[in-house]
Residue frames as a rotation matrix with the C-alpha (Angstrom) as fourth column:
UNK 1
-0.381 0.795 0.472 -90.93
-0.807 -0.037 -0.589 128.15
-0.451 -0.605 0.656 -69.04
UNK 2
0.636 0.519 -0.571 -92.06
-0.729 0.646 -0.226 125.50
0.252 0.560 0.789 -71.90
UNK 3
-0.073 -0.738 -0.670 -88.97
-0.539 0.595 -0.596 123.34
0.839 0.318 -0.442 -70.79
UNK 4
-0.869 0.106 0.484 -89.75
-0.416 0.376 -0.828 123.18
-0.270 -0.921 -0.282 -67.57
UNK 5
0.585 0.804 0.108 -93.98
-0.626 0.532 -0.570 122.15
-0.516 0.265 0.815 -68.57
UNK 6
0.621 0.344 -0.704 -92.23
-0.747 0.531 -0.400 119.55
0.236 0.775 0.587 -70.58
UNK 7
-0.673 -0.737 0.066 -89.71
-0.448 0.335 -0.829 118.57
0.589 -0.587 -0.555 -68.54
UNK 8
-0.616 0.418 0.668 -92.42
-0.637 0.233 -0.734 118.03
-0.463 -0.878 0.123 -65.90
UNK 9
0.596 0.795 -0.115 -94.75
-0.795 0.562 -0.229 115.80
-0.117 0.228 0.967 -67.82
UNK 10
0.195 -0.827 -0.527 -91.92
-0.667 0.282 -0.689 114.24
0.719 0.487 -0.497 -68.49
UNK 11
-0.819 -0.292 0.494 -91.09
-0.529 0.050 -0.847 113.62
0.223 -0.955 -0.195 -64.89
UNK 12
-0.151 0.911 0.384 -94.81
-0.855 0.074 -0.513 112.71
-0.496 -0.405 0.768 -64.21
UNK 13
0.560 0.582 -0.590 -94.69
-0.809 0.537 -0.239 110.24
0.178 0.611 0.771 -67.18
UNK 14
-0.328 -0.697 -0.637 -91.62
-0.081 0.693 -0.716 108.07
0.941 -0.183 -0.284 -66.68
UNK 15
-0.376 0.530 0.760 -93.21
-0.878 0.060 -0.476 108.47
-0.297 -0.846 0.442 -62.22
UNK 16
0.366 0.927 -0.085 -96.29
-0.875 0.312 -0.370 106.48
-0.317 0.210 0.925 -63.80
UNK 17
0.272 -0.161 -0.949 -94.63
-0.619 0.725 -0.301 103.65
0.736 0.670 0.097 -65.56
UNK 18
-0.499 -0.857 -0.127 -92.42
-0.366 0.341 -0.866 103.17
0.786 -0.385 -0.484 -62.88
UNK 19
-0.426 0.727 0.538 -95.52
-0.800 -0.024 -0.600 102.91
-0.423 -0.686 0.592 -60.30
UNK 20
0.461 0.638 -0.617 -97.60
-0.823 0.567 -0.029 100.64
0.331 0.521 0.786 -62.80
UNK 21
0.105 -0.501 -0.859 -94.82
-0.459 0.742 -0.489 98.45
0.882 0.446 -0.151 -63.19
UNK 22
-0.847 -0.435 0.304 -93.74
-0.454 0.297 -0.840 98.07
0.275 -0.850 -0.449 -59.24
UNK 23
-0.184 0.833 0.522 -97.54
-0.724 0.244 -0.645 96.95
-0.664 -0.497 0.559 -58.58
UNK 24
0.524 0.619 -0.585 -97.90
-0.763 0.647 0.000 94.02
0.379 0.446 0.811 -61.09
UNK 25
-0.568 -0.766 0.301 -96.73
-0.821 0.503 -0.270 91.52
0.055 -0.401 -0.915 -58.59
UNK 26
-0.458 0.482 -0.747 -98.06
-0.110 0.803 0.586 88.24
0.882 0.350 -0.315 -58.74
UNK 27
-0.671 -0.122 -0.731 -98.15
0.481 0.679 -0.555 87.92
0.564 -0.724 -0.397 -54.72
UNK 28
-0.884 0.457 -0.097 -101.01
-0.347 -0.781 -0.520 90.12
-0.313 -0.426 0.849 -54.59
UNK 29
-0.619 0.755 -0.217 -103.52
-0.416 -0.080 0.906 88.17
0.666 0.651 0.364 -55.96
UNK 30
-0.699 -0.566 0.438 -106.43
-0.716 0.557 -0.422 87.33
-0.005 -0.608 -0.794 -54.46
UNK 31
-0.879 0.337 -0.338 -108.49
0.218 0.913 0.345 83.82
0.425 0.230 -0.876 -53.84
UNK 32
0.160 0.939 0.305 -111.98
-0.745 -0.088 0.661 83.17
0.647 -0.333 0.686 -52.88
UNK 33
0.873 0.371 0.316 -110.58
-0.446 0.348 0.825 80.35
0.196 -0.861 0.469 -50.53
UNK 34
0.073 -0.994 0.086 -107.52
-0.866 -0.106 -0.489 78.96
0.495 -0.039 -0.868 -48.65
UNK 35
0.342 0.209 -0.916 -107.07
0.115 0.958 0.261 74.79
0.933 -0.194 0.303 -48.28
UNK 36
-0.535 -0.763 -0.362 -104.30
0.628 -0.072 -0.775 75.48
0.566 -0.642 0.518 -45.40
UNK 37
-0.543 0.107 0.833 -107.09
-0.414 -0.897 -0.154 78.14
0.731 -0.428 0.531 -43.66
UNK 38
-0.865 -0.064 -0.498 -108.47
0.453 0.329 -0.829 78.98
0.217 -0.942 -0.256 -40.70
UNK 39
0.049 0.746 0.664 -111.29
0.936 -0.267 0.230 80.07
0.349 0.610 -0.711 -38.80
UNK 40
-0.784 -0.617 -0.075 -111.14
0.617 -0.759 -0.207 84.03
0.071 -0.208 0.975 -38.25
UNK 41
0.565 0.825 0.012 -113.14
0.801 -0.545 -0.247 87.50
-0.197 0.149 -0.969 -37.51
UNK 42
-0.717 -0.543 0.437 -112.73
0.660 -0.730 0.178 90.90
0.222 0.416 0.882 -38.94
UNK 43
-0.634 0.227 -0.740 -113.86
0.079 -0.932 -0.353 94.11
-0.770 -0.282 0.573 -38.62
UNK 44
-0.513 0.162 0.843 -116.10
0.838 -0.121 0.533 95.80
0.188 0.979 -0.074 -41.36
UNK 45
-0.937 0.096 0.335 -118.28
-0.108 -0.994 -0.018 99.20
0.331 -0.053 0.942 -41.77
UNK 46
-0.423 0.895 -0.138 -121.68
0.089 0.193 0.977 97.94
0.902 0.401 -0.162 -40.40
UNK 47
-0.915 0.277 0.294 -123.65
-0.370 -0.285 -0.884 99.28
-0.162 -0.918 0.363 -37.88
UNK 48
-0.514 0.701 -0.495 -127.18
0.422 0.709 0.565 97.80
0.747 0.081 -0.660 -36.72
UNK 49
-0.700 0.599 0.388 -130.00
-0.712 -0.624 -0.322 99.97
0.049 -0.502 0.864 -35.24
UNK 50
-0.782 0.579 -0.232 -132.54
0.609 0.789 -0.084 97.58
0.135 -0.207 -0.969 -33.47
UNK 51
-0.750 0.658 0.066 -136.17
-0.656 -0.730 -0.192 99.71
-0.078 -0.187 0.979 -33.65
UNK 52
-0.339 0.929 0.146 -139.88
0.400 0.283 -0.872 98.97
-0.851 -0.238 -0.467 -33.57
UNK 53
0.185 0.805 0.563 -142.40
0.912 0.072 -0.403 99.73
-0.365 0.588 -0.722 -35.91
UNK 54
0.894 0.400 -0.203 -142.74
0.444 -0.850 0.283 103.31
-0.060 -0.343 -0.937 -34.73
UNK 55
0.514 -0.851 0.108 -138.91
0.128 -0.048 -0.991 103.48
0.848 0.523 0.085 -35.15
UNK 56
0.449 -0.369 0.814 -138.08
-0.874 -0.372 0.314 103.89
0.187 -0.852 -0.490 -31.26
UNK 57
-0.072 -0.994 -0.088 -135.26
-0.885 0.104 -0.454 102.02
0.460 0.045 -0.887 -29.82
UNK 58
0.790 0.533 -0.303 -135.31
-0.128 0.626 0.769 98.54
0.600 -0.569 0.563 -28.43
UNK 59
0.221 -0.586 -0.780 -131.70
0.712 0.643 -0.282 98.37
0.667 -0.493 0.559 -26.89
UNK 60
0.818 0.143 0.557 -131.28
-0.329 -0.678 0.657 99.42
0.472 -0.721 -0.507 -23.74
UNK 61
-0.520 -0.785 -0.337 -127.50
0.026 0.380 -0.925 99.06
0.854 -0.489 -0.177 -22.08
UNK 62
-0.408 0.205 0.890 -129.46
-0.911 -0.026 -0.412 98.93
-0.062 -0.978 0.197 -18.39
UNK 63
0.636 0.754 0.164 -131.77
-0.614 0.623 -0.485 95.89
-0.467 0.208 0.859 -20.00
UNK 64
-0.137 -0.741 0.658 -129.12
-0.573 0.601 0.558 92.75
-0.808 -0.300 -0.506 -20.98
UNK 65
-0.472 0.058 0.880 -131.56
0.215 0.975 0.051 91.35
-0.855 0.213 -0.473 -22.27
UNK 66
0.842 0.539 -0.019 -132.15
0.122 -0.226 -0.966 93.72
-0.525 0.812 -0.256 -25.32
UNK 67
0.034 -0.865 -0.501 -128.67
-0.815 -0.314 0.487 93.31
-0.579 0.391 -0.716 -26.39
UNK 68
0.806 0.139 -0.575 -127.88
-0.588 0.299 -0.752 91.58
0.068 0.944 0.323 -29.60
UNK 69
0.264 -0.833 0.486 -125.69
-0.429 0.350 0.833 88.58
-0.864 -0.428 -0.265 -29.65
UNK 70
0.382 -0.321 -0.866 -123.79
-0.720 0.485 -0.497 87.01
0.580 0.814 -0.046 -32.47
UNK 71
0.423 0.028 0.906 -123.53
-0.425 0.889 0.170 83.44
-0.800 -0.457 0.388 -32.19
UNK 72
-0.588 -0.555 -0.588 -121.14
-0.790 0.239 0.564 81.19
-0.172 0.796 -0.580 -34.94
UNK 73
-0.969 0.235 -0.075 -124.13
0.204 0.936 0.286 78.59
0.138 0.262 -0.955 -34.78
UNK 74
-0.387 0.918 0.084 -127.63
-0.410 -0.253 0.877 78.14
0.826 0.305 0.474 -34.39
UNK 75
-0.970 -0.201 0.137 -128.69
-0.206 0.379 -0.902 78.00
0.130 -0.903 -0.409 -30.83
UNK 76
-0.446 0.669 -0.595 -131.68
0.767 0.628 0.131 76.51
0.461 -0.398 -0.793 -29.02
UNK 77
0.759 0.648 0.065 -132.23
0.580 -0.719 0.383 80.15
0.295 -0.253 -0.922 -27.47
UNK 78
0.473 -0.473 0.743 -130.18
0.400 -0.636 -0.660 83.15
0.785 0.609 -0.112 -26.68
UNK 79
-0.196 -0.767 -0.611 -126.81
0.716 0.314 -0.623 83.73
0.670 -0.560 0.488 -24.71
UNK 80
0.579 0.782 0.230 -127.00
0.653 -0.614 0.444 85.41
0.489 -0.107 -0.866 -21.83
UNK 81
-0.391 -0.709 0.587 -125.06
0.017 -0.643 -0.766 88.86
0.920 -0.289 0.264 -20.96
UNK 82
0.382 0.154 -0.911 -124.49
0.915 0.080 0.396 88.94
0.134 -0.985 -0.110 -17.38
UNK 83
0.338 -0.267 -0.903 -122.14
0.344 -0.858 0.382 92.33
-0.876 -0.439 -0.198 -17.89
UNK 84
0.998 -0.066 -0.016 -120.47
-0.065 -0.853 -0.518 94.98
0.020 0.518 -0.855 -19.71
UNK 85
0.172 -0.840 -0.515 -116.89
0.835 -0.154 0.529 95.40
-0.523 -0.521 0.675 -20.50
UNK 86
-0.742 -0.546 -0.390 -115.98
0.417 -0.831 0.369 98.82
-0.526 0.111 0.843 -20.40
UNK 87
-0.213 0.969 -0.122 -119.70
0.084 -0.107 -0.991 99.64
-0.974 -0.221 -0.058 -20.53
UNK 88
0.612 0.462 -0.642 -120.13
-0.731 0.022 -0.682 98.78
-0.301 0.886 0.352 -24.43
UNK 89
-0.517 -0.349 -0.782 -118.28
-0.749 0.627 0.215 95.59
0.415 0.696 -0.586 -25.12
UNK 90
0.156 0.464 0.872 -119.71
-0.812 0.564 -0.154 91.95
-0.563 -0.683 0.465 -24.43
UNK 91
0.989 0.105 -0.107 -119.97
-0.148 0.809 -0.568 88.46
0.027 0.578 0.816 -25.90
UNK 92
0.335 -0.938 0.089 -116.41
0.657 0.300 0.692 87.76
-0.676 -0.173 0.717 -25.31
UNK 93
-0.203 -0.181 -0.962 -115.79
-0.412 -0.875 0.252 91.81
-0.888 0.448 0.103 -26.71
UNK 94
-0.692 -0.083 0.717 -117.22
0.645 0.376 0.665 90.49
-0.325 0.923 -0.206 -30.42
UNK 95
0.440 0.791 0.424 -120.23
0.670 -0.604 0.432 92.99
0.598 0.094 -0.796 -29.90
UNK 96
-0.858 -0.185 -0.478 -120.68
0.447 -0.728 -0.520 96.37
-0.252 -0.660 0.708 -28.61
UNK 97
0.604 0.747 0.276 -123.09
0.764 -0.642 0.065 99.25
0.226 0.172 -0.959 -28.44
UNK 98
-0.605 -0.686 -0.405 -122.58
0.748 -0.664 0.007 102.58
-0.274 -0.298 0.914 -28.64
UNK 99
0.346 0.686 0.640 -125.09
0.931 -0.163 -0.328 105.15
-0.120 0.709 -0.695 -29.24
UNK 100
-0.534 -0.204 0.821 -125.18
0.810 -0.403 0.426 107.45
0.243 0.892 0.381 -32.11
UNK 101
-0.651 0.030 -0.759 -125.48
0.080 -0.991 -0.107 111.27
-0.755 -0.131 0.642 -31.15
UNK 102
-0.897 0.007 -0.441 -126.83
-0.402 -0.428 0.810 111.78
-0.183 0.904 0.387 -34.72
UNK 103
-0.647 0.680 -0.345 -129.48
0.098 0.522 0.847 108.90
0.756 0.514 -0.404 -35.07
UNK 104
-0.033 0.448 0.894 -130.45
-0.887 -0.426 0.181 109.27
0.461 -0.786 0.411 -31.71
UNK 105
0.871 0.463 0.165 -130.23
-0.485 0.756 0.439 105.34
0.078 -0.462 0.883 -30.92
UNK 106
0.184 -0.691 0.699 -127.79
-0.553 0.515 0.655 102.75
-0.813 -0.507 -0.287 -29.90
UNK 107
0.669 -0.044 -0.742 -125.81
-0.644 0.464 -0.608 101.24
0.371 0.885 0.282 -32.92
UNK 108
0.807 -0.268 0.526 -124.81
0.015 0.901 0.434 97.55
-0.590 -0.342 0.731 -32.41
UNK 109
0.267 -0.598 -0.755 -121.73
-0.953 -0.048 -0.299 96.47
0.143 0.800 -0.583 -34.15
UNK 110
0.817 0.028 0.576 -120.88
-0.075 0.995 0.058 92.44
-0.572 -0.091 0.815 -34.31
UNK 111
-0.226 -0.700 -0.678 -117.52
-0.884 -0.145 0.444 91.36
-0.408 0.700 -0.586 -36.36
UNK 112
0.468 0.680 -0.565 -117.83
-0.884 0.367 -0.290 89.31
0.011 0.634 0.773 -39.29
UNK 113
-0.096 -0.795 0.599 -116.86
-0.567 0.539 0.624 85.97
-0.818 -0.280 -0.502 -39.25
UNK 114
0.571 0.076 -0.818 -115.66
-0.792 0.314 -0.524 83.59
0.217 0.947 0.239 -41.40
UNK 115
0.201 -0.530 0.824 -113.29
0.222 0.844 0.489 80.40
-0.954 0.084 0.287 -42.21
UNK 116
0.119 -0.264 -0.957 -110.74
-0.832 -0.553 0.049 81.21
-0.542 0.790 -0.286 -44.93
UNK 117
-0.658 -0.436 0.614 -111.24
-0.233 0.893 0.384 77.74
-0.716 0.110 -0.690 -46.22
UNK 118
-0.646 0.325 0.691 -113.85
0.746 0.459 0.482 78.73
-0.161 0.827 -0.539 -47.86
UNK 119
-0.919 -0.078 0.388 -115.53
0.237 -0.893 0.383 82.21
0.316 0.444 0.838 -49.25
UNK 120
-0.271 0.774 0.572 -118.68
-0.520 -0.618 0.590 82.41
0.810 -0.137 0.570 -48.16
UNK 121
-0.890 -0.405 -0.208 -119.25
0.217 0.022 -0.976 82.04
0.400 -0.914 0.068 -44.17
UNK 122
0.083 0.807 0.585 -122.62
-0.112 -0.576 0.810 82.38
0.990 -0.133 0.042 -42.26
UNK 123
-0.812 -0.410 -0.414 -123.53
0.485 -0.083 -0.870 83.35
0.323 -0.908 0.266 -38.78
UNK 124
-0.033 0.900 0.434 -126.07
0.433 -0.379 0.818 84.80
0.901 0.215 -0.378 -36.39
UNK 125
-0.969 -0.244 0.038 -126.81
0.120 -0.601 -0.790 87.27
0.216 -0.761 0.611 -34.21
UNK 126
-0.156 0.764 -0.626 -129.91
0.885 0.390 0.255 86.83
0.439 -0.514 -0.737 -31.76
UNK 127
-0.888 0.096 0.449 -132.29
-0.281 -0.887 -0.367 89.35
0.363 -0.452 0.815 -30.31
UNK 128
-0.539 0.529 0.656 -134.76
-0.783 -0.026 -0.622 88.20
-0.312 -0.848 0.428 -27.86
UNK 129
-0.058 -0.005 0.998 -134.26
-0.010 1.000 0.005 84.48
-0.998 -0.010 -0.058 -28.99
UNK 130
0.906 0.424 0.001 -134.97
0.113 -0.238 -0.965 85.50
-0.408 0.874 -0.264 -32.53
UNK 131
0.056 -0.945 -0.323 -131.95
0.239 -0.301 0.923 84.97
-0.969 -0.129 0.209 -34.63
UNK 132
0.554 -0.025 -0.832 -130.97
-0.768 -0.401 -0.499 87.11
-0.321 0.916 -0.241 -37.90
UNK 133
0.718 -0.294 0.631 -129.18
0.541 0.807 -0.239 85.48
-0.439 0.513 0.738 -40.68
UNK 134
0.534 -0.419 -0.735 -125.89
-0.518 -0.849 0.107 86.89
-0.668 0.323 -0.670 -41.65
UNK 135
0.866 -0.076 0.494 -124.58
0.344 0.808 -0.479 85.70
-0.363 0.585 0.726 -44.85
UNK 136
0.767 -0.595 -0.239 -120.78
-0.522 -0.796 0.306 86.99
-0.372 -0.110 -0.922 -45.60
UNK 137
0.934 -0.291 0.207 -118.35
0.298 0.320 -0.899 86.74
0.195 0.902 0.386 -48.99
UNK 138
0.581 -0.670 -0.463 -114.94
-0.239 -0.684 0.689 87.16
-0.778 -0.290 -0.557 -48.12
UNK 139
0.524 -0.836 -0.163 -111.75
0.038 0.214 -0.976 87.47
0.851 0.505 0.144 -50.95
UNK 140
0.753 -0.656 0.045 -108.14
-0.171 -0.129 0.977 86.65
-0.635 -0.744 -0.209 -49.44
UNK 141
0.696 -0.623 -0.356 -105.22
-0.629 -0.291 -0.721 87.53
0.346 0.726 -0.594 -50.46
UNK 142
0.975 -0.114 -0.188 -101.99
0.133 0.987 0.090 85.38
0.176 -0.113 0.978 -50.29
UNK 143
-0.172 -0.860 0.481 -99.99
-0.492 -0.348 -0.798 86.64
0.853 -0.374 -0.364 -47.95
UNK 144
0.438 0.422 -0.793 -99.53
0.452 0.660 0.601 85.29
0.777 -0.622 0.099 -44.59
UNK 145
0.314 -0.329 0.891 -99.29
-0.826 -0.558 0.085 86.89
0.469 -0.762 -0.447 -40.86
UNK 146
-0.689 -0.630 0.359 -96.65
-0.721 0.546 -0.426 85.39
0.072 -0.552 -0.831 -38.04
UNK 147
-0.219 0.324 0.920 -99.82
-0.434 0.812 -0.390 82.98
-0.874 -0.484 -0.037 -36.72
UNK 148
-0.942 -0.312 0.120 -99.84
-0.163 0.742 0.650 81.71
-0.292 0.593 -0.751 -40.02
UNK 149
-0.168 0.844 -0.509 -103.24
0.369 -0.424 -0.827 83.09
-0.914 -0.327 -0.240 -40.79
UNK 150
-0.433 -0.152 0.889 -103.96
0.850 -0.397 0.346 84.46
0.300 0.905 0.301 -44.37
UNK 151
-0.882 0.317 -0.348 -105.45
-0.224 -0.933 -0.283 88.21
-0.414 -0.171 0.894 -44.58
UNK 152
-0.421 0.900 0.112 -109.33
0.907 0.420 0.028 88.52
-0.021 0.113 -0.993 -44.73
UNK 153
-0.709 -0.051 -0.703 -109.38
0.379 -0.868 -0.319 91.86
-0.594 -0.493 0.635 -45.52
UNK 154
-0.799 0.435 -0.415 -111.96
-0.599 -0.630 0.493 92.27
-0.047 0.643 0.764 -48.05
UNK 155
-0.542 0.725 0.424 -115.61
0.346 0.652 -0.674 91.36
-0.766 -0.219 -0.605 -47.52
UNK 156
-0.866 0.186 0.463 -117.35
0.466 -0.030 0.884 91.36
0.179 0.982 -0.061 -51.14
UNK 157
-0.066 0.964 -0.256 -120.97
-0.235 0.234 0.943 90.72
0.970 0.123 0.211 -49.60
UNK 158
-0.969 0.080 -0.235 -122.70
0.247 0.395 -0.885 90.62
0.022 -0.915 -0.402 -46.65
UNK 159
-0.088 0.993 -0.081 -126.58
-0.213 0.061 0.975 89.73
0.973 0.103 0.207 -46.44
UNK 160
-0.920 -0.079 0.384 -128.80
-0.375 0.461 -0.804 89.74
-0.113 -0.884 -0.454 -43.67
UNK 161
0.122 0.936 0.329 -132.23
-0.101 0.342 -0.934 87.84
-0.987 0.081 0.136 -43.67
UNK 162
0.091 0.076 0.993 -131.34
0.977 0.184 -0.103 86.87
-0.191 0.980 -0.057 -47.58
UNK 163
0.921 0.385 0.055 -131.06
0.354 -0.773 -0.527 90.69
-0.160 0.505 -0.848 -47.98
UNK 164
0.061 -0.997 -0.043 -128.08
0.968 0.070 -0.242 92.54
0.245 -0.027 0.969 -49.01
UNK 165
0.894 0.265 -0.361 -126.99
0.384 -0.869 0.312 95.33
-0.231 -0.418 -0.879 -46.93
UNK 166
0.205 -0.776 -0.597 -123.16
-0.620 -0.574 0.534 96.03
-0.757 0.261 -0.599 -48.04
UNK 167
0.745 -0.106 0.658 -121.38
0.598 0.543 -0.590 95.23
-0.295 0.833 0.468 -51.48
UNK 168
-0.209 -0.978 0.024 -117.73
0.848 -0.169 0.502 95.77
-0.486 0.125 0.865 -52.39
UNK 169
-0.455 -0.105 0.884 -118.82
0.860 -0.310 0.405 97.84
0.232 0.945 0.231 -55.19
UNK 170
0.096 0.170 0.981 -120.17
0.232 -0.962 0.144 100.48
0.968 0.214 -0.132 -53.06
UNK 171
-0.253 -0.502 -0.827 -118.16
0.868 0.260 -0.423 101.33
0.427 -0.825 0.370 -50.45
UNK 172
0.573 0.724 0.385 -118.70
0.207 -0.582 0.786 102.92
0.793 -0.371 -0.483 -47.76
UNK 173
-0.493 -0.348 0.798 -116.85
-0.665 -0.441 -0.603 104.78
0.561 -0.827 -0.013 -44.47
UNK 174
-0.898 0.348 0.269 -119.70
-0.131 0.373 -0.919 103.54
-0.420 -0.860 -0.289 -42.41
UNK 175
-0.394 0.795 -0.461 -123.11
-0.285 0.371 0.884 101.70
0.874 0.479 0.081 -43.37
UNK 176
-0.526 0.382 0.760 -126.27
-0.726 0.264 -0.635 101.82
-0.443 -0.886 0.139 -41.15
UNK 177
-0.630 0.402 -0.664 -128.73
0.035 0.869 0.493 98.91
0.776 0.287 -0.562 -40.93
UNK 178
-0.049 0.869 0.493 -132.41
-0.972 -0.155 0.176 99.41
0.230 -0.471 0.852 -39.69
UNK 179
-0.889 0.117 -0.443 -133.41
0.047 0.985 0.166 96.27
0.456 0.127 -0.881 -38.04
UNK 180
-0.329 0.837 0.437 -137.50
-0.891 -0.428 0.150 97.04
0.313 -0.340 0.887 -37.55
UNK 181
-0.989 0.100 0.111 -138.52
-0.026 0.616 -0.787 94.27
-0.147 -0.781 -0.607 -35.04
UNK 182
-0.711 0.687 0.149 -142.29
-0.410 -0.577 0.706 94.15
0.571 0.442 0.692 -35.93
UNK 183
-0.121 0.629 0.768 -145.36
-0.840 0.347 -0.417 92.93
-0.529 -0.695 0.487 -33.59
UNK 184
0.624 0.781 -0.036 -146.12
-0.774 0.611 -0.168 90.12
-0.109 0.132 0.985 -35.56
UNK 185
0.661 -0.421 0.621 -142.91
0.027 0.840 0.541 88.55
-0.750 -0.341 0.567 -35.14
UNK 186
0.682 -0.339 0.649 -141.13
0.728 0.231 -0.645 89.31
0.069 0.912 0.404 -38.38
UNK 187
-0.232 -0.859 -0.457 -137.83
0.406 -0.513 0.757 91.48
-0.884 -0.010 0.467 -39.13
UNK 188
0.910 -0.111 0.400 -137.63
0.326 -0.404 -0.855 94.14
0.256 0.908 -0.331 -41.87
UNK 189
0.088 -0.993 -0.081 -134.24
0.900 0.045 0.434 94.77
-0.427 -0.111 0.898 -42.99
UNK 190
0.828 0.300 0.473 -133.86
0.544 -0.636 -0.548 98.41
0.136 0.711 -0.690 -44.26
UNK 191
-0.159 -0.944 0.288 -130.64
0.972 -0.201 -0.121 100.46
0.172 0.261 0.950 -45.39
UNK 192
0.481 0.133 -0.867 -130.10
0.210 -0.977 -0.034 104.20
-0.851 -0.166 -0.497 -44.58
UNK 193
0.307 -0.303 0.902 -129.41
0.944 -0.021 -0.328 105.26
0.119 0.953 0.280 -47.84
């Protein structure tokens, strides 16, 4: 019985080395920017609840025009959805809605963009001409896919309105984001903790 418990740590130690060792490759490392990149979106865990004061929903899928748009520039005034695909995508499918059973309301989702030429990437995403500020750190690693594309799989940071709402360092499945529309014209940003 003691040969086998020592046998097995055994087994478990010489496992471990052999693991350690197969992961210090060099071709994993990664950069904060790529000369030879491009410009790209990605997924990420962030959802976006548009509310009032009072906390009651402002998007309405029947109402176009309370859908959020993400735009790669500042615009002069906000795109307009004419339809739906597959009654929750839009903006050439970069948004969607979809609403949340749980929160009761309609959670937006937008993918992040970026340009791996260089780590930090902004963008906006307009609600009733009003446009947020999204500010958004990516790392790449230094591999490349067939289109010759680098991976952009890890977003450090991602601020909206100067605020930060996600950070590598505390990750997350899924991450809501209050956006409280207020009467006097102003945005509070506020995390569901």
């Amino acid at each position: 019985m003691k040969t086998n418990f020592i046998f097995g740590i055994l087994v478990l130690f010489f496992g471990t080395l052999s693991f350690v060792s197969c992961n210090d490759d060099d071709n994993d490392k990664w950069y904060d920017s790529m000369p030879d990149g491009a410009p790209f979106h990605t997924g990420n865990v962030l959802r976006f609840f548009y509310v009032d004061e009072d906390g009651n929903d402002l998007i309405d899928p029947e109402d176009y025009s309370t859908l959020p748009v993400s735009s790669l520039e500042q615009l002069d005034s906000q795109p307009v959805i004419e339809s739906l695909y597959k009654n929750s995508r839009y903006n050439n499918e970069y948004n969607s809605i979809l609403f949340n059973e749980n929160k009761g309301l309609y959670e937006f989702f937008t993918y992040a963009f970026g340009d791996s030429r260089r780590s930090n990437y902004t963008f906006y995403v307009y609600y009733k001409g009003v446009a947020d500020r999204m500010d958004v750190t990516f790392q790449y690693q230094d591999h490349k896919v067939d289109n010759g594309l680098y991976y952009a799989s890890n977003i450090i940071s991602w601020k909206v309105n100067d605020k930060e709402v996600y950070n590598i360092k505390n990750p997350a499945i899924r991450k809501y984001v209050y956006l409280v529309k207020k009467s006097d014209g102003t945005t509070n940003v506020v995390l569901d903790e």
